[in-house]
C-alpha positions in Angstrom: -6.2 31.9 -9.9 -3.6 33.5 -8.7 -3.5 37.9 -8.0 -0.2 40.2 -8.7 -0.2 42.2 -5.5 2.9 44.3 -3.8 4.0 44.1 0.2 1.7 47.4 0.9 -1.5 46.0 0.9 -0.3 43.0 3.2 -1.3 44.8 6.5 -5.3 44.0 5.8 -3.9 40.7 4.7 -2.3 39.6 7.8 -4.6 41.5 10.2 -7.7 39.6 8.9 -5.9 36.1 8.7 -4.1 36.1 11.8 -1.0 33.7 12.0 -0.3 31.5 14.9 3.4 31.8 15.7 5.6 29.0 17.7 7.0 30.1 20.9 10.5 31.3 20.8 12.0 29.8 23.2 15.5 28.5 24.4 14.3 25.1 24.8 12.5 22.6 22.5 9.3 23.1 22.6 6.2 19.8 22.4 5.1 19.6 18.9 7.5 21.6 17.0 10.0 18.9 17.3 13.8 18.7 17.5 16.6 18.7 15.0 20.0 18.5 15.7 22.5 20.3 13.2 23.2 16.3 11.9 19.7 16.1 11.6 18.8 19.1 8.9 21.6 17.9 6.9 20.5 14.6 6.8 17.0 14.8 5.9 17.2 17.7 3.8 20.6 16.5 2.1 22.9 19.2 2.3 26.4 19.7 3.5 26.5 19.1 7.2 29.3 22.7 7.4 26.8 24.7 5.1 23.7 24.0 7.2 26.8 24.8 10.7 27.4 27.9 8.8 24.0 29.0 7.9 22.7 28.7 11.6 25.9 30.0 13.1 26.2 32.7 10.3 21.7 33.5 9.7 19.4 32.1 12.1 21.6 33.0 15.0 22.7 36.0 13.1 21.2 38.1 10.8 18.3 36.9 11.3 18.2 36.6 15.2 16.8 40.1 17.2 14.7 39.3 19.2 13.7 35.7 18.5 15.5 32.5 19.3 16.1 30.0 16.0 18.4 27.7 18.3 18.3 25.9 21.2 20.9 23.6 23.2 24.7 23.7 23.9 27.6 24.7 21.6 28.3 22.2 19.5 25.3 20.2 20.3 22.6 23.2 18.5 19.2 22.3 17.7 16.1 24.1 16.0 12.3 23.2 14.9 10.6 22.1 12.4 9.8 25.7 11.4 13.6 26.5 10.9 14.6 23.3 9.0 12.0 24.1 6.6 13.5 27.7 6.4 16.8 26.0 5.6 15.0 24.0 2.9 13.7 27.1 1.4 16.7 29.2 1.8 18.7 26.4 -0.1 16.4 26.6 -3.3 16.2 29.8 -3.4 20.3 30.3 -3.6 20.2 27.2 -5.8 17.8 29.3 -8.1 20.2 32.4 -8.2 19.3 34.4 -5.7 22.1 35.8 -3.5 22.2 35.2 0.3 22.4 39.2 0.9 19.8 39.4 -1.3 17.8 36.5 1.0 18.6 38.7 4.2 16.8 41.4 2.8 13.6 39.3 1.6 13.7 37.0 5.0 13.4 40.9 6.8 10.9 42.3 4.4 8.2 39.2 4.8 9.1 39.0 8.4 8.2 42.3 9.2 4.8 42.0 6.7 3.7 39.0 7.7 4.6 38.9 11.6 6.6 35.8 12.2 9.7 34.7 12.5 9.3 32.3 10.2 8.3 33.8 6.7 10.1 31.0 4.7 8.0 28.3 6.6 4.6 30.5 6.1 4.6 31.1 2.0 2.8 28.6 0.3 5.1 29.2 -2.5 7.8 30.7 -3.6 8.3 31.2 -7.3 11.6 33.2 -9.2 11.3 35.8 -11.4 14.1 36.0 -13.7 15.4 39.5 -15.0 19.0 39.0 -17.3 21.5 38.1 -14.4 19.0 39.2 -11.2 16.6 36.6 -9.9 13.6 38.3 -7.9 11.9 36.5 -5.5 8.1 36.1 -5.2 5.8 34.7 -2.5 2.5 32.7 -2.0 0.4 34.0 0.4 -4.0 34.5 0.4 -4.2 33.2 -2.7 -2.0 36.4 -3.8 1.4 36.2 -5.7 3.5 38.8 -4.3 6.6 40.6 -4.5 9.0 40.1 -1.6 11.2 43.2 -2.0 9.5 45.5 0.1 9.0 48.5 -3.1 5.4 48.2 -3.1 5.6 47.8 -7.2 3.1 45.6 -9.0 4.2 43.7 -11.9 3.9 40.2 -13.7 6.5 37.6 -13.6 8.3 36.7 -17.1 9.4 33.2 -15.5 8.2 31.8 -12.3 9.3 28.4 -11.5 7.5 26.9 -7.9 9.8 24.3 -5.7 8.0 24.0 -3.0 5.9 21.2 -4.2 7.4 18.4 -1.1 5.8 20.7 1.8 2.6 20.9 2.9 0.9 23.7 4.7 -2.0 23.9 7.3 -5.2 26.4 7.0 -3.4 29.2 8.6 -0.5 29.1 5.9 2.2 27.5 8.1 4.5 24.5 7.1 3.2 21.1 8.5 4.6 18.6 7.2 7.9 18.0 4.4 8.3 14.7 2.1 11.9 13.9 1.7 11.3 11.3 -1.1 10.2 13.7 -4.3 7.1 12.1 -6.0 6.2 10.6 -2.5 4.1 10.9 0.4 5.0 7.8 2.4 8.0 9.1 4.4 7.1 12.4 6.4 9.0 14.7 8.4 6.4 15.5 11.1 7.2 17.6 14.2 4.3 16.1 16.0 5.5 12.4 15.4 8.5 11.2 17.0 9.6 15.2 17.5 10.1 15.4 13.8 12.0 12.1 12.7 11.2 10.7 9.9 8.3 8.2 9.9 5.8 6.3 7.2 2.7 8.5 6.3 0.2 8.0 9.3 2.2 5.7 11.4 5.0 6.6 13.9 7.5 3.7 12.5 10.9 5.6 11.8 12.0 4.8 8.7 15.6 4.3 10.9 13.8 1.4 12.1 13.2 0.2 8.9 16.6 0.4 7.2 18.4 -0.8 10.7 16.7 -4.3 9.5 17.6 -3.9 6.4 21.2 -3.5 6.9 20.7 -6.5 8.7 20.3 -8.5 6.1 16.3 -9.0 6.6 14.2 -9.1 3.2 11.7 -6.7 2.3 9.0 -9.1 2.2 9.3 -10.0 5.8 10.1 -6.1 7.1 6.7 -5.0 5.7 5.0 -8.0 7.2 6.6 -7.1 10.8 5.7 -3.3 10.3 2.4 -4.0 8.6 3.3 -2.0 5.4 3.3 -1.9 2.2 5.9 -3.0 0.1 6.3 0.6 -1.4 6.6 2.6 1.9 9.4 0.2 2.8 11.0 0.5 -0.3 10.6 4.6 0.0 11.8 4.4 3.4 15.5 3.1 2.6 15.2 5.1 -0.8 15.5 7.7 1.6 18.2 6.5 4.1 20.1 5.2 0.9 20.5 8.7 -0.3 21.3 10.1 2.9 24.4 8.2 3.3 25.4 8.5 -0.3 
């Protein structure tokens, strides 16, 4: 079950559950992986200028003081698993209502509480509390639901709608893994396979591999027999390219 707690009593929190955070850093870095710009907007399906934008305009923005989100040359910009996750997140939650100066404030508020860069890629959940026209944003974190607007005040959602369901985090609360096919696990975003392409659930085939044949005019049958797969993470694997290039 799940406790209503505010920001103030996440100091104990975070001192007694200590959270390991990636190196910031002006290169890529070995098991964090590497994303182009192309990249982010391709797995996580948005607009290829919005995810530009939001870099350009947030990570290497607002949200940049003394941490590095990017790496690479202008015009050829990468970042890590951590921050495509954080793009994920920050897309749901403006798809939920909640305004992107409103997101600025909650990105600094759980940054400075929970110490890391990353606070969208550390909740295990982020739920929406809806309030007439304002949506208030809540957090997952130590089995605690919490309040992510810094006022300290404790009070129960009316509406709380979780959408984090296609990530999945390790024991110290940070994002792992993402599943870009919803109701699937057999195409994984992993930073430590293939620096974060994506790949079939416990193998390092990239499902690029996989459609390439397909486009090719080979049949299903005879791709999972060359990959030794099933017949569902082949078909999960161009569900996923399909939908990319739509």
């Amino acid at each position: 079950m799940l406790n209503f707690v505010s920001l103030s009593t996440l100091n104990s929190f975070a001192a007694s559950n200590p959270v390991t955070i990636p190196t910031n850093s002006t290169a890529p870095t070995i098991g964090e992986g590497i994303f182009l710009i192309k990249d982010v907007a391709r797995i996580l399906r948005l607009d290829y200028g919005n995810v530009r934008r939001w870099i350009l305009g947030f990570w290497d923005g607002h949200f940049k003081e003394t941490f590095n989100y990017s790496f690479g040359e202008q015009g050829r910009k990468a970042v890590n698993f951590y921050t495509l996750i954080e793009f994920y997140t920050f897309y749901k939650l403006r798809e939920k209502g909640v305004s992107a100066q409103e997101l600025r404030k909650v990105h600094k508020h759980m940054s400075n509480e929970l110490n890391t860069p990353y606070p969208f890629a550390i909740a295990a959940g982020f739920f929406i509390e809806k309030r007439g026209q304002k949506a208030q944003v809540w957090y997952k974190y130590l089995e605690s639901l919490i309040r992510a607007d810094g006022k300290g005040q404790i009070s129960l959602p009316v509406i709380i709608e979780p959408f984090l369901e296609q990530i999945e985090f390790d024991e110290n609360n940070l994002a792992m893994r993402y599943f870009p096919v919803a109701g699937s696990k057999n195409v994984v975003v992993d930073p430590k396979h293939q620096l974060g392409q994506p790949t079939i659930l416990g193998t390092n085939i990239k499902t690029q591999a996989i459609f390439n044949l397909y486009k090719g005019g080979e049949p299903l049958a005879n791709i999972a027999k060359q990959f030794d797969l099933r017949l569902d993470e082949v078909q999960d694997a161009l569900a996923f390219h399909q939908k990319a290039v739509a």
